[in-house]
C-alpha positions as CSV (number, residue, x, y, z in Angstrom):
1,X,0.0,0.0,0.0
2,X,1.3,3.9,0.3
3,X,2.4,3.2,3.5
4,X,4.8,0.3,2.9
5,X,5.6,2.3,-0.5
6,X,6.6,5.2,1.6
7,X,8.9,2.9,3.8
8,X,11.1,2.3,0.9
9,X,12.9,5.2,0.3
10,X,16.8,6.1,0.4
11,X,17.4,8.3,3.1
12,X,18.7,11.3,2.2
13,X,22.1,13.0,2.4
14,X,23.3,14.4,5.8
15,X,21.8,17.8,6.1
16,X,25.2,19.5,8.3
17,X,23.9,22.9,8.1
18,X,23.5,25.9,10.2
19,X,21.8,24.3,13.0
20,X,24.5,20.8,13.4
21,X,27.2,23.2,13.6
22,X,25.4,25.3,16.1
23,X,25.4,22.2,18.5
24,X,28.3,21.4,17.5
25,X,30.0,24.5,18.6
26,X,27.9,24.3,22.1
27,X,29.2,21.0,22.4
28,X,32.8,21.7,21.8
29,X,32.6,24.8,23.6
30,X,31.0,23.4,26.7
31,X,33.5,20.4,27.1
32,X,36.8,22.6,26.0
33,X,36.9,24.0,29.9
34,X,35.4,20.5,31.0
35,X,37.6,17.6,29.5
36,X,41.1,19.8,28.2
37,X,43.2,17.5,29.2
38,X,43.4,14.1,31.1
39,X,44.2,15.7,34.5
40,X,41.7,18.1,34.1
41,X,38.9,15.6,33.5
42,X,39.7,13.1,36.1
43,X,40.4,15.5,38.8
44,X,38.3,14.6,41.5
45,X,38.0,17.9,43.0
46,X,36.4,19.6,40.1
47,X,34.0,16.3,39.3
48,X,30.2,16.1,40.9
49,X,30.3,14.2,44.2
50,X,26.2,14.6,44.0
51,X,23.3,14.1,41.7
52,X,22.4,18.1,42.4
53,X,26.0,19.0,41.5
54,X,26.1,16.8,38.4
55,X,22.8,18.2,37.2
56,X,23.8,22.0,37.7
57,X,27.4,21.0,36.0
58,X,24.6,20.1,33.2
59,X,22.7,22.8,33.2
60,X,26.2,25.1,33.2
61,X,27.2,23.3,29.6
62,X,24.1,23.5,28.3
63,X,23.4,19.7,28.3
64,X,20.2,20.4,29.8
65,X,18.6,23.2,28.5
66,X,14.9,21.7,29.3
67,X,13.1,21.9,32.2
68,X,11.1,18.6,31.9
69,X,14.8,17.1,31.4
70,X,16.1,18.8,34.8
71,X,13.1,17.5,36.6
72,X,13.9,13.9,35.1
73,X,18.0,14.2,36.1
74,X,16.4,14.8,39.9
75,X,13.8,11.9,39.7
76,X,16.0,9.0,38.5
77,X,19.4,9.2,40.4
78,X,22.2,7.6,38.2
79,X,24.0,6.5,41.4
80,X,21.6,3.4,41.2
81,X,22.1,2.3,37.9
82,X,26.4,1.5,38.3
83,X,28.7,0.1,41.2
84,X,31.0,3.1,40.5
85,X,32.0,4.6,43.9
86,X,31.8,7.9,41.9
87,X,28.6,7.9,39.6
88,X,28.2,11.5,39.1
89,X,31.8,12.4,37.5
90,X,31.5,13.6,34.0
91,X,32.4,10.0,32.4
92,X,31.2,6.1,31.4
93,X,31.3,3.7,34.1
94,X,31.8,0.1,33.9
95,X,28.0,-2.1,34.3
96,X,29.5,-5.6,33.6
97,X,30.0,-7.6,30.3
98,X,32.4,-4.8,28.7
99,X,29.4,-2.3,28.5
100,X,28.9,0.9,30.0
101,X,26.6,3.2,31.4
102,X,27.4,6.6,29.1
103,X,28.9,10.2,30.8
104,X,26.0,12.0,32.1
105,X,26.3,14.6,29.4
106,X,25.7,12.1,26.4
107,X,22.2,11.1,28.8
108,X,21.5,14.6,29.5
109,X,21.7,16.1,25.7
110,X,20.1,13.0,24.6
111,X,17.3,13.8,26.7
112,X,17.2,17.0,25.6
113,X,17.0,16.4,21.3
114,X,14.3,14.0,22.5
115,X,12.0,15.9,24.9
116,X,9.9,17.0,22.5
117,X,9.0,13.4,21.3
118,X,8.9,12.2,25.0
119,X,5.6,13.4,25.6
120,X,2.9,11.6,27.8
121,X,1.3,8.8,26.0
122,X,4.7,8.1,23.8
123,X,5.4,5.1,22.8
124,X,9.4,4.7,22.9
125,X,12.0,2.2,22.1
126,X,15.8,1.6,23.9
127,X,18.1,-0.1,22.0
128,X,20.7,-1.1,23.8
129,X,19.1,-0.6,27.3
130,X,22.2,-1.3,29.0
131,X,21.6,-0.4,33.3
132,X,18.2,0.6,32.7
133,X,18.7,4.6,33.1
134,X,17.7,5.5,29.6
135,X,14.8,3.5,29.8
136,X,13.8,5.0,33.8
137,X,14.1,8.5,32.6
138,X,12.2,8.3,29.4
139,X,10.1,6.0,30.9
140,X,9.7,9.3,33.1
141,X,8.8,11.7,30.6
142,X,6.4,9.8,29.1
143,X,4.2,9.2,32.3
144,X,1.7,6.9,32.9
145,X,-0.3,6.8,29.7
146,X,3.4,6.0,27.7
147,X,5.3,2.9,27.8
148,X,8.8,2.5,26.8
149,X,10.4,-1.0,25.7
150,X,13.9,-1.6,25.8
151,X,15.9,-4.1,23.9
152,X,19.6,-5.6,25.2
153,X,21.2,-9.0,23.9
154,X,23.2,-9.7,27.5
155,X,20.0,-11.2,29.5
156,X,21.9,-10.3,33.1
157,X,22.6,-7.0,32.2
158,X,18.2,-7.1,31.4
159,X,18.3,-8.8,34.9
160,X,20.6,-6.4,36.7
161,X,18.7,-3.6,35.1
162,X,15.5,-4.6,36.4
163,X,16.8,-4.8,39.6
164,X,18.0,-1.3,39.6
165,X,14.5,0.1,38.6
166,X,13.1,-1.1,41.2
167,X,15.4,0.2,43.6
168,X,15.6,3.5,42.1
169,X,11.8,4.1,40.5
170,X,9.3,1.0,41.5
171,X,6.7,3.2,40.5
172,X,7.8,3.8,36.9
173,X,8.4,-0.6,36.3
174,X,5.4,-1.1,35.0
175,X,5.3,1.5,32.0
176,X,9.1,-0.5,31.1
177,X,9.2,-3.5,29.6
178,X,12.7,-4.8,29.1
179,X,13.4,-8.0,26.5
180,X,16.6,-10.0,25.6
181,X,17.2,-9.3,21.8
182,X,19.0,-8.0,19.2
183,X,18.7,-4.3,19.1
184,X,19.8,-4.2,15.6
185,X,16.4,-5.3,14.2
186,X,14.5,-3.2,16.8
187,X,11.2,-4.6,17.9
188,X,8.9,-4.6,15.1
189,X,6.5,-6.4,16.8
190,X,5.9,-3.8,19.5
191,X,6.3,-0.7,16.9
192,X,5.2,1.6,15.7
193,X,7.2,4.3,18.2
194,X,7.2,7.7,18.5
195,X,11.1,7.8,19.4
196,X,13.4,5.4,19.7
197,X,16.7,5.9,21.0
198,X,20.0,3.7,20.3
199,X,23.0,4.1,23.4
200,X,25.7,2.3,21.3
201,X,26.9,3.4,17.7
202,X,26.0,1.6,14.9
203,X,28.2,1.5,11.6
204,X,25.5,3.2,9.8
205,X,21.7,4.4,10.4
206,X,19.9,1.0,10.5
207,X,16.8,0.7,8.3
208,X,15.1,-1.7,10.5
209,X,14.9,1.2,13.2
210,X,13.7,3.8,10.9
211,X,11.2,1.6,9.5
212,X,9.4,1.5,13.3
213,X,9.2,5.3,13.5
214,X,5.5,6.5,14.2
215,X,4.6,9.7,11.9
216,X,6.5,12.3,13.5
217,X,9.0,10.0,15.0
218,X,12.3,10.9,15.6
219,X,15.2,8.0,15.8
220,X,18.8,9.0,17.8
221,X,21.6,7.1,17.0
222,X,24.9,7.5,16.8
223,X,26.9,6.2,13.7
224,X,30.8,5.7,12.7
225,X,33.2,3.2,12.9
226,X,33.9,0.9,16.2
227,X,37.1,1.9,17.1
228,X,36.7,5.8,16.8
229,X,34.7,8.2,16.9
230,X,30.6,8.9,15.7
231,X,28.8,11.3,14.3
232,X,25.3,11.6,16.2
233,X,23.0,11.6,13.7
234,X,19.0,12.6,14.1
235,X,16.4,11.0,12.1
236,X,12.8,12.6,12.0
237,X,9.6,10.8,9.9
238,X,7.3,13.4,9.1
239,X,3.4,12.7,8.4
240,X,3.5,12.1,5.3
241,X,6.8,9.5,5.8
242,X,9.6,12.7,4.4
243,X,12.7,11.4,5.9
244,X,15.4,14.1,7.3
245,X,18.5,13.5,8.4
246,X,20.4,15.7,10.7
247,X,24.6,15.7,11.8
248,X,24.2,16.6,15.0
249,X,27.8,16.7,15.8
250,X,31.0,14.3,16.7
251,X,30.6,12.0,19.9
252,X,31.8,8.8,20.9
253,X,29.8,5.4,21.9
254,X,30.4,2.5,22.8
255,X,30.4,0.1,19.5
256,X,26.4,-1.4,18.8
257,X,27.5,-4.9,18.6
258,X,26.5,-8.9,18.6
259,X,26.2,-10.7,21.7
260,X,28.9,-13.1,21.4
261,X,31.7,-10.3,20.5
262,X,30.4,-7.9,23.6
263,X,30.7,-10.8,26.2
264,X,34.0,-12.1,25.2
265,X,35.1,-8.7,24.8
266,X,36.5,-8.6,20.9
267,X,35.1,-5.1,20.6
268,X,37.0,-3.5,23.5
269,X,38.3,-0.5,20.4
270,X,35.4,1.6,22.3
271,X,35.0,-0.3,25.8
272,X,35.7,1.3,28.8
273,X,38.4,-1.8,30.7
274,X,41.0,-2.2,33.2
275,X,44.4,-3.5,32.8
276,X,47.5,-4.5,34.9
277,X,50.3,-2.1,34.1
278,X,52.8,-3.6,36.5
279,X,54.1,-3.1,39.8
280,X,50.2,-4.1,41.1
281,X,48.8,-1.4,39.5
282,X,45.4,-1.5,37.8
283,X,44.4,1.2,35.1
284,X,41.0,2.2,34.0
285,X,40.8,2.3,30.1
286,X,38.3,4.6,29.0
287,X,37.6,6.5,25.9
288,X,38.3,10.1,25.7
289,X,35.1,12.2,24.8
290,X,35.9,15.7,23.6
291,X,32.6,16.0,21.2
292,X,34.4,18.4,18.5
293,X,34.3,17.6,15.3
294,X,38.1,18.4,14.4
295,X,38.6,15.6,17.8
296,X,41.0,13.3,17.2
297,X,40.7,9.9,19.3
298,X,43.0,9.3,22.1
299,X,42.5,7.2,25.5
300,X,42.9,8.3,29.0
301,X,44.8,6.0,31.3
302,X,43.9,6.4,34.8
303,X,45.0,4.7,37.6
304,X,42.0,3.4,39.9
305,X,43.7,1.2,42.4
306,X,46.5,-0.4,43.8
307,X,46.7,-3.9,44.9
308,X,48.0,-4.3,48.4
């Protein structure tokens, strides 16, 4: 019918105009002070020891610019969603199985692209659902009429997540439902959404995902190689099925991957991971994120511990 004949376009070429270099300029001009340098960005003195402090860090870059958004960073506390001792620094943390929960920043200006599509009654899709946050605070926004599903292909990390809704939001579990899958192929059997969002890059905008957008549905995902750095890249469906893309500017994810490869830990170009240096000392491996789109990639190594 015109439906599925409308599905079956090309999407179109990257539309980098005024308004992707506008964010990306708030972007790079918001983390230059932030994340200049390794020592900077690790310093524990100038990192958030609280969820208030994180949010007004936020607010102060211009990550969250929304006041629903704000209101969401103070409901669903990202200290329950990771064993990090320090949840609130401006970084990924480690949740198990070489996956991470992403820096508050990439949560908070996903959020905010989003919060205009996260309206009560939505219907929204997680890919890659990871700890579960995502999925809380959109779950959140969308209130009791909406319902978001979320999709991950590591069945404890869906376990573990679970378990941290309920200790951080019991009363938001039953608008999130949260299945074992492969987020690649979406859900097409709970679709049509009216935003889905996608926490790991993908090597190019997947079809599947675009094809599960309601009228006026808006897809987030980043895209680029696994082993560098993305370009994250918004997708809107109008009414009558127009597809537009938008380069929202350079980021970095964690690579959207198979299950077998993220357990045994063959995509690590991305992961955040620790490794013995010597002399009993363990270092954290994680990816630096300057969003810029003249970045180049480069790791910080950061010594967490030292065995006794």
């Amino acid at each position: 019918d015109g439906m599925d004949q409308a599905r079956k376009w090309v999407l179109p070429s990257l539309a980098v105009g005024a308004f992707s270099a506008a964010v990306s300029y708030q972007i790079y001009t918001a983390f230059k002070e932030e994340v200049d340098s390794p020592q900077a960005a690790f310093n524990r003195d100038i990192q958030a020891k609280t969820n208030r402090a994180m949010i007004e860090r936020l607010k102060h870059m211009r990550m969250i610019t929304k006041e629903r958004v704000e209101e969401t960073f103070f409901a669903i506390d990202r200290a329950n969603y990771t064993d990090c001792d320090t949840p609130y620094f401006e970084r990924a943390a480690p949740i198990g199985f070489n996956a991470t929960i992403s820096s508050p920043h990439i949560h908070a200006l996903s959020l905010d692209l989003l919060e205009d599509k996260l309206v009560p009654g939505a219907k929204v899709l997680d890919v890659g659902s990871g700890s579960g946050f995502m999925s809380a605070c959109m779950a959140h926004l969308v209130g009791p009429t909406g319902h978001v599903y979320g999709i991950e292909h590591v069945d404890e990390l869906v376990q573990q997540s679970l378990k941290n809704i309920t200790a951080d939001c019991n009363h938001l579990q039953h608008l999130i439902t949260l299945k074992v899958g492969d987020g690649l192929k979406g859900l097409p059997d709970q679709g049509p959404f009216d935003c889905i969002y996608v926490g790991a890059a993908a090597e190019s905008i997947l079809q599947p995902l675009v094809d599960q957008l309601k009228p006026n549905g808006r897809l987030l995902i980043p895209v680029g190689p696994p082993d560098g750095f993305h370009q994250l890249m918004q997708v809107d469906v109008d009414s009558d099925f127009k597809v537009t893309v938008k380069n929202l500017g350079s980021v970095r994810f964690v690579p959207l991957t198979d299950h077998t490869s993220q357990v045994t830990g063959s995509n690590r170009g991305g992961i955040a991971r620790y490794s013995e240096v010597g002399d009993g000392q363990h270092v954290l491996i994680l990816p630096k994120v300057i969003p810029a789109p003249d970045s180049k990639p480069e790791d910080y190594n950061v010594v967490i511990h030292k065995d006794a």
